[in-house]
C-alpha positions in Angstrom: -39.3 -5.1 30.1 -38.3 -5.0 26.2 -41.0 -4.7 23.9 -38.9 -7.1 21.2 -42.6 -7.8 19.9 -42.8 -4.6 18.2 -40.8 -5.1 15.6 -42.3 -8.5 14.7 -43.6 -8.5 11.2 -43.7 -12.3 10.6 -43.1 -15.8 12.5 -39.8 -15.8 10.5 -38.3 -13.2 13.0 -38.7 -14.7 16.0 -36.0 -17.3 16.9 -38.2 -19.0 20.1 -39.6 -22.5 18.3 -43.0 -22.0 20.4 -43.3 -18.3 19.7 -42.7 -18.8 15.6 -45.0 -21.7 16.0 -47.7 -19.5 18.1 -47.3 -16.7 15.3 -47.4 -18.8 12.4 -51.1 -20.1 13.4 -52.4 -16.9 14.3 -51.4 -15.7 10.5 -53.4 -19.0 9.1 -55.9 -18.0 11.4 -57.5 -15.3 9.3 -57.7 -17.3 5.7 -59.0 -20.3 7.8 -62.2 -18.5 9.4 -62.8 -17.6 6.1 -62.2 -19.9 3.9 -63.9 -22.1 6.6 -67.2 -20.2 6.4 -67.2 -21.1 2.6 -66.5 -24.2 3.0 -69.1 -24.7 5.9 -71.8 -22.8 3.9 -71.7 -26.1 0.5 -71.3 -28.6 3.5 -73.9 -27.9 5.7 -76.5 -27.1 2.8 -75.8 -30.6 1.8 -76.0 -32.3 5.1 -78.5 -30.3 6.9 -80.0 -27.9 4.7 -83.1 -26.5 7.0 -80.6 -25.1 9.8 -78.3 -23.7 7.2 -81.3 -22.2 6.0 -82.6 -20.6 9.0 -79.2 -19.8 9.7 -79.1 -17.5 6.2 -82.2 -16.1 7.3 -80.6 -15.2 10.9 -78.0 -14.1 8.9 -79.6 -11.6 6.3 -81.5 -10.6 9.6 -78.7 -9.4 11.7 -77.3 -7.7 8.6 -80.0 -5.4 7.9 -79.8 -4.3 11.6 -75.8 -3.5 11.0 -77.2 -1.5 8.0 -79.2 0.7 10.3 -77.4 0.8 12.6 -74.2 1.9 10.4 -75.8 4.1 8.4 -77.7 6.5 11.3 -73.7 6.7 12.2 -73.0 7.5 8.3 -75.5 10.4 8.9 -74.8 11.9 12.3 -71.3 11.5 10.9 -71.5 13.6 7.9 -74.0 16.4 9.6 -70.8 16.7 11.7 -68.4 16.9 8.5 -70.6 19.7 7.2 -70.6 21.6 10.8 -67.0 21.2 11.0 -66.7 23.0 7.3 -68.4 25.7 8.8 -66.0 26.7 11.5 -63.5 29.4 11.5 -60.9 27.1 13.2 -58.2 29.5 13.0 -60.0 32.3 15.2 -61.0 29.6 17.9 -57.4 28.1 18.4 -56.2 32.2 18.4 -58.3 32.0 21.8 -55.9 28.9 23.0 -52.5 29.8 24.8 -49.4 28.6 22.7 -50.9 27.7 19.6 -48.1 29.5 18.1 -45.5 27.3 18.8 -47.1 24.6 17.0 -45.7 23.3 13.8 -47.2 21.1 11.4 -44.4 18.9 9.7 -46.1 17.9 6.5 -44.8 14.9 4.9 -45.4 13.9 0.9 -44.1 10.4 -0.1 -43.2 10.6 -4.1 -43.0 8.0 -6.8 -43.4 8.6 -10.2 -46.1 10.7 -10.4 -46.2 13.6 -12.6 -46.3 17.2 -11.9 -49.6 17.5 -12.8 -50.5 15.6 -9.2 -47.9 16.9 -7.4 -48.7 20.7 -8.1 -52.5 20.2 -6.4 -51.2 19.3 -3.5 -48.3 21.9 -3.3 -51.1 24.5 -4.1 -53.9 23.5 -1.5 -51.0 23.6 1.0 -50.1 26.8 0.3 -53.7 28.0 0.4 -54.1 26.9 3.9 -55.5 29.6 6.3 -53.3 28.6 8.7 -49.5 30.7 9.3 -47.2 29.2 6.6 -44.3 30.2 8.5 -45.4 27.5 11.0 -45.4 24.6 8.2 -42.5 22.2 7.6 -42.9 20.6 3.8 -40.3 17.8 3.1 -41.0 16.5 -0.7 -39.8 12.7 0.4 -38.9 10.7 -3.2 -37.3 7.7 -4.2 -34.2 7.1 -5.4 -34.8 4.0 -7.5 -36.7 6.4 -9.5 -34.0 8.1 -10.6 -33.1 11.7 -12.3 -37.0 12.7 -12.8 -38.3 12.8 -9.7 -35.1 14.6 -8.3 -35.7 17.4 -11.3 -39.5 17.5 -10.4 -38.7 18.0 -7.2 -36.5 20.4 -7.7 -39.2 22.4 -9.1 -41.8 22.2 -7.3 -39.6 23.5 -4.8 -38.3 26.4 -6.6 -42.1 27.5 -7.2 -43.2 26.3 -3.6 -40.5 26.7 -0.9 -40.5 30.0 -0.4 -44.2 30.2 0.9 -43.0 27.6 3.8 -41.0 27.9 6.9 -38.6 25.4 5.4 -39.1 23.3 2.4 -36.9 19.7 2.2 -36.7 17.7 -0.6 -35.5 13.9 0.6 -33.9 10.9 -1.1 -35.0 7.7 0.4 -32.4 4.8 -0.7 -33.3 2.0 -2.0 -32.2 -1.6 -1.0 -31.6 -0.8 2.8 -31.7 -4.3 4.5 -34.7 -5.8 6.4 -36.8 -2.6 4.5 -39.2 -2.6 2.4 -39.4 0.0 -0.2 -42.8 1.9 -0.1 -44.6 4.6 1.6 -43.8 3.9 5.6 -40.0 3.6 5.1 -39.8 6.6 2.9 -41.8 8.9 5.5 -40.0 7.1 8.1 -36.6 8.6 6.2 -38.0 11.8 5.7 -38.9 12.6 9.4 -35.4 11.8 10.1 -33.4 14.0 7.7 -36.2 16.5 9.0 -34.9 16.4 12.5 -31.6 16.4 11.6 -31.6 19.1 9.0 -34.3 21.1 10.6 -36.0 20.6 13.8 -33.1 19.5 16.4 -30.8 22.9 14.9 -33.3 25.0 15.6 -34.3 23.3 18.7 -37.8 22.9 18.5 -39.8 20.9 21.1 -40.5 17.8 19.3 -44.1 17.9 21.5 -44.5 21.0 19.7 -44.5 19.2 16.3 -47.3 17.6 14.6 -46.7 14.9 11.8 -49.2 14.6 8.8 -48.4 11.7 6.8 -50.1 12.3 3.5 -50.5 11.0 0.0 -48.8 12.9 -2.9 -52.7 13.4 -4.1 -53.8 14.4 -1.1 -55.2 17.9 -0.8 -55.9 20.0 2.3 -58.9 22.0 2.7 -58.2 25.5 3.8 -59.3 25.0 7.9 -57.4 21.4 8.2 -54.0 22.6 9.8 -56.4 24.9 12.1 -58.6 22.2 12.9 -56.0 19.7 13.8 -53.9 22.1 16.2 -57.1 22.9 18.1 -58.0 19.2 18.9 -54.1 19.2 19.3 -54.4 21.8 22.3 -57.3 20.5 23.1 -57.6 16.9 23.7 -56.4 15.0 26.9 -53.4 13.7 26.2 -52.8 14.5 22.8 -49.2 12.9 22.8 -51.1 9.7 23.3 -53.2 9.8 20.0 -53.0 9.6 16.1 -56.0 12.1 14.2 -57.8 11.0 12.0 -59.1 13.5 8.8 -62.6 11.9 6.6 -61.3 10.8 3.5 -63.1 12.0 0.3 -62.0 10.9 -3.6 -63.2 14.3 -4.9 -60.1 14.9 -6.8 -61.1 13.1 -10.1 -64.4 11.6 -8.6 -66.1 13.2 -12.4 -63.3 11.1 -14.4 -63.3 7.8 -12.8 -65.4 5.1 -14.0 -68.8 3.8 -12.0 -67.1 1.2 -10.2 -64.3 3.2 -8.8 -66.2 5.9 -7.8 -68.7 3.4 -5.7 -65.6 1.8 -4.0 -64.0 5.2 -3.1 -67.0 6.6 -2.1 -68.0 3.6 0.1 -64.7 3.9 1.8 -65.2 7.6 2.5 -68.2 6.4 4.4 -66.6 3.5 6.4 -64.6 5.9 7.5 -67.1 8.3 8.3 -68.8 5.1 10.5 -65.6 4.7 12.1 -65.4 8.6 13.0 -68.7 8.0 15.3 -66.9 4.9 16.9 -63.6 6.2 18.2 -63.7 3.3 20.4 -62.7 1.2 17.3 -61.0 4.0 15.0 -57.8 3.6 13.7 -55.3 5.8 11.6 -55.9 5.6 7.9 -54.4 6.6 4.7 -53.7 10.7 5.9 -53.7 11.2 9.2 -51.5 13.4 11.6 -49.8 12.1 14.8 -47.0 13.7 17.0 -43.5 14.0 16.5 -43.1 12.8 20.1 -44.7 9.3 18.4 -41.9 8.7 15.8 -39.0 9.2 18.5 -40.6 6.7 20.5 -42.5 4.4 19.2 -40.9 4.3 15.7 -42.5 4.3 12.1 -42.9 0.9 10.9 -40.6 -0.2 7.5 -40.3 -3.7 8.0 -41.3 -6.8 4.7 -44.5 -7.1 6.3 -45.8 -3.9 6.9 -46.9 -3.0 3.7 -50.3 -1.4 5.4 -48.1 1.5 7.6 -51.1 4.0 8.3 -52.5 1.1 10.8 -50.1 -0.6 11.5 -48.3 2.6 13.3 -51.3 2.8 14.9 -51.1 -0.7 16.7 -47.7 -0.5 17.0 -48.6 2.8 19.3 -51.2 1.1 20.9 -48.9 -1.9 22.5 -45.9 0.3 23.3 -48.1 2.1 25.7 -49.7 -0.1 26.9 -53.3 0.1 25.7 -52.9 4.3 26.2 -53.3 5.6 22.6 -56.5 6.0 20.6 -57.1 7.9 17.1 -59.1 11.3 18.1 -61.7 11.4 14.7 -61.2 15.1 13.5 -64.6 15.2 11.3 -62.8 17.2 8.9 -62.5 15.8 5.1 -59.1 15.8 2.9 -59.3 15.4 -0.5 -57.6 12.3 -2.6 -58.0 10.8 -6.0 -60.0 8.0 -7.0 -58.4 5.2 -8.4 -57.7 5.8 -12.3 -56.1 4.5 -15.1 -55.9 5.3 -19.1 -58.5 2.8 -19.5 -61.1 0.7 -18.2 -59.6 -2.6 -18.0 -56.1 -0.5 -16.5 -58.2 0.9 -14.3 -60.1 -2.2 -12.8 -56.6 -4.1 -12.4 -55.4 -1.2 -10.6 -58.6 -1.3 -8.1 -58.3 -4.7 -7.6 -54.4 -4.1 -6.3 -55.3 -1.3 -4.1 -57.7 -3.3 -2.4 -56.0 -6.0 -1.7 -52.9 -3.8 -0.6 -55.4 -2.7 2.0 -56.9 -6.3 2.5 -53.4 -7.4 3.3 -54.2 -5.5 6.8 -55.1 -9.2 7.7 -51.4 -9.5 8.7 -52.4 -6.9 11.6 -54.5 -10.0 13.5 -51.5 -12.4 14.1 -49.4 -9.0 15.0 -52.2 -7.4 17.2 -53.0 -11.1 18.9 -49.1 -12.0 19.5 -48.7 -8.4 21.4 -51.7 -8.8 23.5 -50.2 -12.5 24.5 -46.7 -10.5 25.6 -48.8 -7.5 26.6 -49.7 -8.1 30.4 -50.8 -4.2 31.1 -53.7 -4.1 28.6 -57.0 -5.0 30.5 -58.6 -8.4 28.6 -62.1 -6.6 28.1 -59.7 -4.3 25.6 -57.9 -7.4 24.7 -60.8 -9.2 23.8 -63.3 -5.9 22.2 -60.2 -5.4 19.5 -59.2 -8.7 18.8 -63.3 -9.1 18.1 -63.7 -6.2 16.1 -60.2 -7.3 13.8 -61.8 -10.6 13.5 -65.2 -9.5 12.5 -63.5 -6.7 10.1 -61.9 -9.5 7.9 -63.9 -11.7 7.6 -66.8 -9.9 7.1 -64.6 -8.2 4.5 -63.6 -12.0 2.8 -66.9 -13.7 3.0 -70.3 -11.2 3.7 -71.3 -10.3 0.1 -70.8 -14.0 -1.1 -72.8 -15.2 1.9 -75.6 -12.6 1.3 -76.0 -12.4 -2.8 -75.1 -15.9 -3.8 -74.4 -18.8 -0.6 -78.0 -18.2 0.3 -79.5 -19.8 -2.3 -76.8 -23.1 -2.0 -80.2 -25.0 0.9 -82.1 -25.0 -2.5 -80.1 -26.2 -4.6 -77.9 -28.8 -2.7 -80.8 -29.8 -0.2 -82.2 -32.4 -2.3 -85.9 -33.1 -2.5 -86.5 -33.7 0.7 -85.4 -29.9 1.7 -87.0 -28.9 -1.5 -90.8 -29.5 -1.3 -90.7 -28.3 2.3 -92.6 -25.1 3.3 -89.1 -23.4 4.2 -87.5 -24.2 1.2 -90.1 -22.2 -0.6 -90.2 -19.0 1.7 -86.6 -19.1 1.8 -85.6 -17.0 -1.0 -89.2 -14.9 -0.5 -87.5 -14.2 3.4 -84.4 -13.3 2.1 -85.2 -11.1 -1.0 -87.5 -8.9 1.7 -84.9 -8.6 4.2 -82.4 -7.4 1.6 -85.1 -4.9 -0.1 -85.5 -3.4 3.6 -81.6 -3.3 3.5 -81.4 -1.2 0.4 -82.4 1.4 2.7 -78.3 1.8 3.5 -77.6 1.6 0.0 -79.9 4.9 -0.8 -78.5 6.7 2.2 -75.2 6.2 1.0 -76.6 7.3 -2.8 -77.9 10.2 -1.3 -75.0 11.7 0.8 -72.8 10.8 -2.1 -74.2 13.5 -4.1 -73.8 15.9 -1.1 -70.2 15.7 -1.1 -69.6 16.1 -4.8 -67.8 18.2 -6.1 -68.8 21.3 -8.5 -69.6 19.2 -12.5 -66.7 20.1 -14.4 -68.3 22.3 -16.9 -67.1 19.7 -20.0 -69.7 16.9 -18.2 -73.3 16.7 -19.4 -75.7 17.3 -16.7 -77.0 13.5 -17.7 -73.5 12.2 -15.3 -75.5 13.6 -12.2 -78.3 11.1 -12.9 -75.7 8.5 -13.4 -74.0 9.2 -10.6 -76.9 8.5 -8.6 -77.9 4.6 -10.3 -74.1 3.8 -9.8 -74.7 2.4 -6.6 -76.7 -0.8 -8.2 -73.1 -1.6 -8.6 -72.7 -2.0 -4.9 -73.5 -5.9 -4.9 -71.0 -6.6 -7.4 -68.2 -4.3 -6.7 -68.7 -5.5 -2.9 -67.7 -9.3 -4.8 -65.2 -8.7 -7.4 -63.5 -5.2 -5.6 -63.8 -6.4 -2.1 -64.3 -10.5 -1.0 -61.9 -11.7 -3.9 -58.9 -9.3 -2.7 -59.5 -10.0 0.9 -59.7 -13.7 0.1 -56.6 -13.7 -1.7 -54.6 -11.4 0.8 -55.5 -14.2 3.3 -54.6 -16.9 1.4 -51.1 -15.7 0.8 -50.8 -14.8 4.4 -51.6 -18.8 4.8 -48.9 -19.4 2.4 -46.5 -17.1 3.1 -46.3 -14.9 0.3 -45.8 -11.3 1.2 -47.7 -9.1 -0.6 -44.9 -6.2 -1.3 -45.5 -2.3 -1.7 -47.7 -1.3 -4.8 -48.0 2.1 -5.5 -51.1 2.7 -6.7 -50.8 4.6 -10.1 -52.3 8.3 -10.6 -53.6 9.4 -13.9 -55.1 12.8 -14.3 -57.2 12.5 -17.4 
């Protein structure tokens, strides 16, 4: 049977009236849960204050278990990181037969970034304790950029290529039809030229070849290539799985402003979560996969697809046939923080990377339309993903307003009646102790934040240590203005079809 669903992006490209129609409430779907929660939380504090009440209680309740529970993962999850440090990967996969015929074809999408971010990443590449002469690097830039990222290019490779077994600097074109011009179709046009120009001459095995997808900022630690070939030779089935590297914005974590840091940091450790639930991991940002996956499966370019790291990853998953998970590899790779030349720049510039990511919500209509055409996948897998995409969303749309401002809406749209009763005045007594208790996640994630910081630039007063710490008070309102307004507004536009579009989020080194 032909899998035409994979290449669905949006209703608009299926031509079956039911099918568009099916498609087209499954993206409203999203937006409506959560604009519907809103909406249900001024209603129902109106009309029947006392269970919307005790429902905010239940509410706060449950939440400080998911606190617990998410941050004794956040722990065990960074006690692994620091194990996995400690390792001399490259003397345990010299124990494994054939791990010299892997390659690692490394991939770094360029835009306009300067040389001062490109260099980094050139350098931590080159200082890999892994065999250079087993690493493919293809420098992959755009050409609606024009004459200085070509020249750029051209010298970073003159002061780079040598130390590689082959070095490729790629043009991706721009204005190819039914494309859209960003980070997925650009790696997806530098595999290509690499199997053209490189691999299939030489005849290499493409099982043999591991992709890492990577940011331009993105930095290797020295063990990663080592690391990732071992759970490479190691793992059952590893042409069946993505892996997955711990994210950590240590690049120019000592630059960027309080906000950012908290929101990078925080997704370092939903990622480190995630990495102690492989059942619901999936590939983010830089991660690695096989070669075998491209050839088959195919890297996703279409107008939709704006969030590729993911969306390759459920694109995997319905090709075959619910057989493909991301292995978590427990081993961090540094990237920058998000950082502008000033404040204001800066904020704007979080506020469009998150709701690039937020836009991810386009993955529920795609993920619920393949498990519809999908007849191999057993419904308990069905239903455990399509629960965990559901909760994901909204809880990223509508949790913080629910928890630090809807709970108080009993009180002051109850009325009188509501008002002089008994629960009316333990309410916000219940809920501030519940979410004191709660702050018991915030100080774990306080705590292993300073763990995995970086050496203080010797230019930094000691004083931005202690600040560093009393940065996470901005939690609650970073949570609001970084996190439910862009996931709100990526839904919305998915109700009203409005594509969100590839921004490339800009990198200052200050």
């Amino acid at each position: 049977m032909l899998k035409n669903y994979l290449t669905v992006s949006w209703n608009k490209d299926l031509k079956n009236r039911k099918d568009k129609f099916l498609y087209r409430l499954l993206e409203i779907f999203p937006g409506f849960l959560s604009w519907g929660t809103l909406g249900a939380a001024f209603i129902l504090s109106w009309l029947v204050p006392v269970a919307m009440a005790i429902f905010i209680i239940a509410f706060d309740f449950y939440w400080l278990l998911k606190i617990s529970y998410l941050s004794f993962h956040q722990i065990a999850s960074y006690r692994k990181m620091k194990k996995h440090l400690k390792i001399d990967w490259l003397n345990k996969i010299k124990k494994l037969k054939k791990w010299q015929e892997i390659y690692h074809l490394i991939i770094l999408p360029m835009y306009k970034e300067g040389i001062d971010i490109v260099k980094p990443t050139l350098q931590a590449l080159a200082s890999s304790n892994y065999p250079l002469d087993k690493m493919i690097v293809v420098l992959a830039i755009e050409e609606r950029v024009g004459e200085p990222a070509q020249k750029l290019a051209e010298e970073i490779k003159k002061e780079f290529g040598q130390n590689f077994f082959h070095f490729l600097i790629t043009c991706h074109p721009e204005n190819i039809a039914e494309e859209i011009p960003g980070k997925g179709s650009n790696e997806a046009w530098a595999v290509n030229h690499a199997k053209e120009k490189i691999i299939d001459p030489l005849k290499i095995p493409h099982q043999n070849i591991i992709v890492s997808a990577f940011d331009i900022d993105a930095r290797v630690y020295p063990q990663y290539f080592a690391c990732l070939t071992w759970y490479y030779l190691t793992v059952e089935k590893p042409l069946r799985a993505s892996y997955q590297p711990i994210p950590v914005y240590n690049n120019n974590i000592w630059q960027a402003p309080a906000f950012s840091r908290v929101i990078s940091t925080s997704g370092t450790f939903w990622q480190m979560m995630q990495q102690e639930r492989p059942e619901q991991l999936v590939s983010y940002s830089a991660h690695s996969l096989p070669l075998k996956i491209f050839d088959e499966v195919g890297y996703p370019v279409n107008l939709m697809s704006v969030n590729d790291d993911s969306h390759i990853f459920w694109k995997a998953y319905l090709y075959y046939d619910g057989d493909y998970r991301v292995i978590p590899l427990y081993y961090p790779i540094s990237m920058d923080a998000v950082v502008a030349k000033t404040w204001f720049k800066t904020a704007i510039n979080q506020y469009k990377q998150q709701k690039r990511w937020a836009w991810g919500c386009t993955e529920i209509p795609y993920v619920f339309y393949g498990f519809l055409k999908n007849k191999k996948i057993p419904k308990k897998e069905k239903i455990h993903h399509c629960l965990n995409l559901l909760d994901g969303f909204w809880s990223w749309a509508v949790c913080s307003l629910l928890i630090f401002f809807l709970g108080w809406l009993p009180l002051t749209l109850g009325g009188e009646a509501f008002n002089i009763t008994l629960l009316s005045y333990n309410l916000p007594k219940l809920t501030g102790q519940i979410m004191t208790i709660a702050m018991i996640g915030m100080l774990v994630s306080a705590t292993i934040s300073m763990l995995v910081l970086p050496p203080r630039p010797a230019n930094l007063s000691r004083w931005k240590s202690f600040f560093i710490v009393f940065q996470w008070l901005l939690l609650p309102l970073t949570l609001i203005i970084f996190g439910n307004f862009p996931a709100l507004e990526a839904q919305t536009r998915l109700i009203l079809e409005k594509p969100l579009g590839f921004w490339v989020t800009e990198k200052i080194r200050k």
